[in-house]
C-alpha positions in Angstrom: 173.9 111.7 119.2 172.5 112.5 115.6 169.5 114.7 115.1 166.6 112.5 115.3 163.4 112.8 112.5 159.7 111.4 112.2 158.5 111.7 108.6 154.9 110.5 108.8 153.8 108.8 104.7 157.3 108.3 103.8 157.4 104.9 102.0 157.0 106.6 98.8 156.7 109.8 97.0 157.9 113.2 98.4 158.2 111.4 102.4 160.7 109.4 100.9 162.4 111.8 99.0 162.0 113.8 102.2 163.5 110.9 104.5 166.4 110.6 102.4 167.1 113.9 102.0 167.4 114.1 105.9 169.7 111.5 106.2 172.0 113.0 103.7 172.5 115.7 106.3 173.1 113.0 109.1 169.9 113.1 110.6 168.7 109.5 111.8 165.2 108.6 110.4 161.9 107.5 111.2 160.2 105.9 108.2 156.5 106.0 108.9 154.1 104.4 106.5 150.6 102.9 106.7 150.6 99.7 104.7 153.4 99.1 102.4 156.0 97.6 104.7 158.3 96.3 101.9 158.2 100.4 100.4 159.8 101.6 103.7 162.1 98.9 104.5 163.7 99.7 101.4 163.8 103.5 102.1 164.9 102.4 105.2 167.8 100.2 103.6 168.9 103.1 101.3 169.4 105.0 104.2 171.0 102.6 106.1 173.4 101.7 102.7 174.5 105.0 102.3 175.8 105.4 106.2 173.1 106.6 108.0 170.5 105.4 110.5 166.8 104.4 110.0 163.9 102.6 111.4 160.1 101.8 110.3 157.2 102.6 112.1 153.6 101.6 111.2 150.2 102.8 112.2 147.3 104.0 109.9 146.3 107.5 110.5 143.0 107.4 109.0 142.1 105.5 112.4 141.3 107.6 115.1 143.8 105.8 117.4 146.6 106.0 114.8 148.2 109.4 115.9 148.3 107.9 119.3 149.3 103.8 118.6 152.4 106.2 116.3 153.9 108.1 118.6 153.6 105.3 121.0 155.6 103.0 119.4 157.9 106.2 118.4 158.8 106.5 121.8 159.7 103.1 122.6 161.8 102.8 119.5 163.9 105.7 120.5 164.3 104.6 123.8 165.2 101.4 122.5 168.1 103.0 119.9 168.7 106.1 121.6 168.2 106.1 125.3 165.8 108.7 125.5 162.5 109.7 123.9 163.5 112.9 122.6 163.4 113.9 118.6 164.5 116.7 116.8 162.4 117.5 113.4 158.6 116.3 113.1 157.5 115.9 109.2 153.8 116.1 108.9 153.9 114.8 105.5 151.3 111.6 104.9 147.8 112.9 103.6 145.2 111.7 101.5 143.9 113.5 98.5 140.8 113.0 96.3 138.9 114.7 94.2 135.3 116.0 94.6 133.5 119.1 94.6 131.4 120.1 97.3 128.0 118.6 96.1 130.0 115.4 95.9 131.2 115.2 99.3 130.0 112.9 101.9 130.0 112.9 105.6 131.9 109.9 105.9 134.2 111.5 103.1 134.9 115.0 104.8 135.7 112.8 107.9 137.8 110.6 106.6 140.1 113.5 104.4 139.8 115.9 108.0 141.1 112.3 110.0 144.3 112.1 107.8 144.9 115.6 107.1 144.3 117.7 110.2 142.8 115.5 112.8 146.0 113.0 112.9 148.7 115.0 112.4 147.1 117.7 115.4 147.1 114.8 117.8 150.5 113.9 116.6 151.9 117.6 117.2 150.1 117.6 120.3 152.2 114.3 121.7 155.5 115.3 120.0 156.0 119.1 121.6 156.5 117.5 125.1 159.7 114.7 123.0 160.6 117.5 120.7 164.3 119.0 121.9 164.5 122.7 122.1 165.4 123.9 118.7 163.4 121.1 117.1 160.9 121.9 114.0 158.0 120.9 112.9 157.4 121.2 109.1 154.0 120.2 108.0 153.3 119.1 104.4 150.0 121.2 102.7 148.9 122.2 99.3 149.3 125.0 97.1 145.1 124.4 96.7 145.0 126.3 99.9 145.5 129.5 97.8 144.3 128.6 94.5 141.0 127.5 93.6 140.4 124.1 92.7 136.3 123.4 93.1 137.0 120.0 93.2 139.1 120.3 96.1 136.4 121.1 98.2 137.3 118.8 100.8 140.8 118.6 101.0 141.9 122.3 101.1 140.0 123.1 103.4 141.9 120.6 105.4 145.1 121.7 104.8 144.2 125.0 105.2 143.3 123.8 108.9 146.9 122.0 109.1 147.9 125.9 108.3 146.4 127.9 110.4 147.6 125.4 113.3 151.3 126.0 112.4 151.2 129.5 112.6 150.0 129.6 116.4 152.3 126.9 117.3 155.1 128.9 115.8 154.0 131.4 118.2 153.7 129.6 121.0 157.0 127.1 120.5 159.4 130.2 120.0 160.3 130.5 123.6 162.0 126.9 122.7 163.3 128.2 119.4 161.0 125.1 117.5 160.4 126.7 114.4 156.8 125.3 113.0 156.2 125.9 109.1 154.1 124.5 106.3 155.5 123.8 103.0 153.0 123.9 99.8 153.4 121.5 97.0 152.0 122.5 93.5 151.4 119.5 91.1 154.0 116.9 91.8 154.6 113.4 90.1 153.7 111.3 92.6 151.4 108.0 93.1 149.2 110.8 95.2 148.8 112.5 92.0 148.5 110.5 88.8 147.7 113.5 86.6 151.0 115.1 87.5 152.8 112.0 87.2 151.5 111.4 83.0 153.5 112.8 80.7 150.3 113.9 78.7 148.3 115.6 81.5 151.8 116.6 82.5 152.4 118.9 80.0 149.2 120.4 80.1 149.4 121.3 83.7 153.2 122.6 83.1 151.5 125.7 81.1 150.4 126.9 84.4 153.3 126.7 86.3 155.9 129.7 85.6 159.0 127.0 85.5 157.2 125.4 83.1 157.3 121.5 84.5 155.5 119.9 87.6 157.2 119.3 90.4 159.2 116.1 90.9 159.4 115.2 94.9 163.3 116.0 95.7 162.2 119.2 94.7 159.7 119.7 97.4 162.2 117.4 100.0 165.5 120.2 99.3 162.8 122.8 101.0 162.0 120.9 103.8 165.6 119.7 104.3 166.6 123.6 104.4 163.8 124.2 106.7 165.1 120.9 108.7 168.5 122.1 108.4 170.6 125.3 110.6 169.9 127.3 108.0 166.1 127.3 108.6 166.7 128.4 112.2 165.3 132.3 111.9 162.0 131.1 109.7 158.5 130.3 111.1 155.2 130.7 110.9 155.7 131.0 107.2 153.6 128.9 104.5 156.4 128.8 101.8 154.9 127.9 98.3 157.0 125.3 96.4 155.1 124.7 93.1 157.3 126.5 90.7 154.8 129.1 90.2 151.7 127.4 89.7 148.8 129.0 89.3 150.5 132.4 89.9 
């Protein structure tokens, strides 16, 4: 029986990246996304080409139902491939950024960013610990804006910040089961999620920040959660490891 993962967002950018960095370490895989089908079927596919297993899974997590219709259907696919409901890694990893400072923010907005950041992937923790098998992780996917001001971040750090400060009283509570729970915190990374990372011009600009002097591409920030994932990651927890390169140091 291979170890079994959930990477929530992972039809594109660093959830893919993440997905197949999983399944290079034989972990089977399953591909969340929201609306682009075609996007995880193909991550799916890759996976599935080089040798390993996958599945897709679909529900929207800006929805207030979505952690729940997720994790629903997670459980019959497993029993339906596996025989059992039971996982082994939980990737908190789909979010929804946005700019805006805090005069900018609406109601509906600071719902909508605390629905896929926090609110979702809480309810989604919250139905996995009973599925997770002891020695499982959970790995949840925040921001290096949670300790570097960005004004116009005024919404979505504080979000992430939330998804923090969760992890590190699960950690304490899941260590009787030896489920290590940790948050990993991507700098500027080229991604759809962040455009001005991903132009060359407003590339190089940001990279003057950033001690390795580049942004981040997302296998870098997939190699830390796949260490995390992996044996290797079995005596950390609790921990908010920064993976920007030094960004804003």
């Amino acid at each position: 029986m291979p170890k079994i993962a959930l990477v929530t967002g992972a039809s594109r950018g660093i959830g893919r990246s993440i997905a197949l960095a999983l399944a290079r370490q034989g972990v089977a895989v399953a591909v969340h996304y929201r609306r682009a089908r075609e996007d995880a079927a193909r991550v799916a596919d890759d996976i599935e080409r080089a040798g390993g297993r996958a599945f897709i899974l679909q529900a929207s997590l800006e929805e207030s139902t979505g952690a729940q219709l997720l994790m629903d259907r997670l459980q019959a696919e497993l029993t339906r491939l596996f025989g059992a409901p039971r996982f082994d890694i939980l990737v908190n990893n789909a979010g929804q950024g946005g700019r805006a400072a805090i005069a900018e923010v609406t109601p509906q907005r600071l719902a909508d960013t605390l629905q896929v950041n926090f609110i979702s992937p809480f309810f989604i923790i919250q139905r996995a610990i009973p599925l997770l098998r002891d020695g499982g992780r959970i790995i949840n996917i925040s921001s290096m804006s949670t300790r570097a001001a960005f004004p116009e971040m005024a919404a979505y750090a504080p979000a992430k910040a939330a998804l923090e400060s969760l992890g590190v009283l699960l950690a304490a509570e899941l260590g009787s089961r030896a489920i290590t729970v940790n948050a990993v915190l991507p700098g500027a990374t080229a991604t759809a999620m962040n455009p001005r990372a991903a132009d060359p011009q407003s590339a190089a600009v940001i990279s003057q920040s950033v001690a390795l002097g580049r942004v981040g591409q997302p296998e870098d920030i997939a190699e830390v959660v796949a260490f995390l994932a992996g044996e290797g990651g079995r005596w950390i927890t609790g921990q908010r490891i920064d993976a920007s390169g030094g960004q804003r140091l």
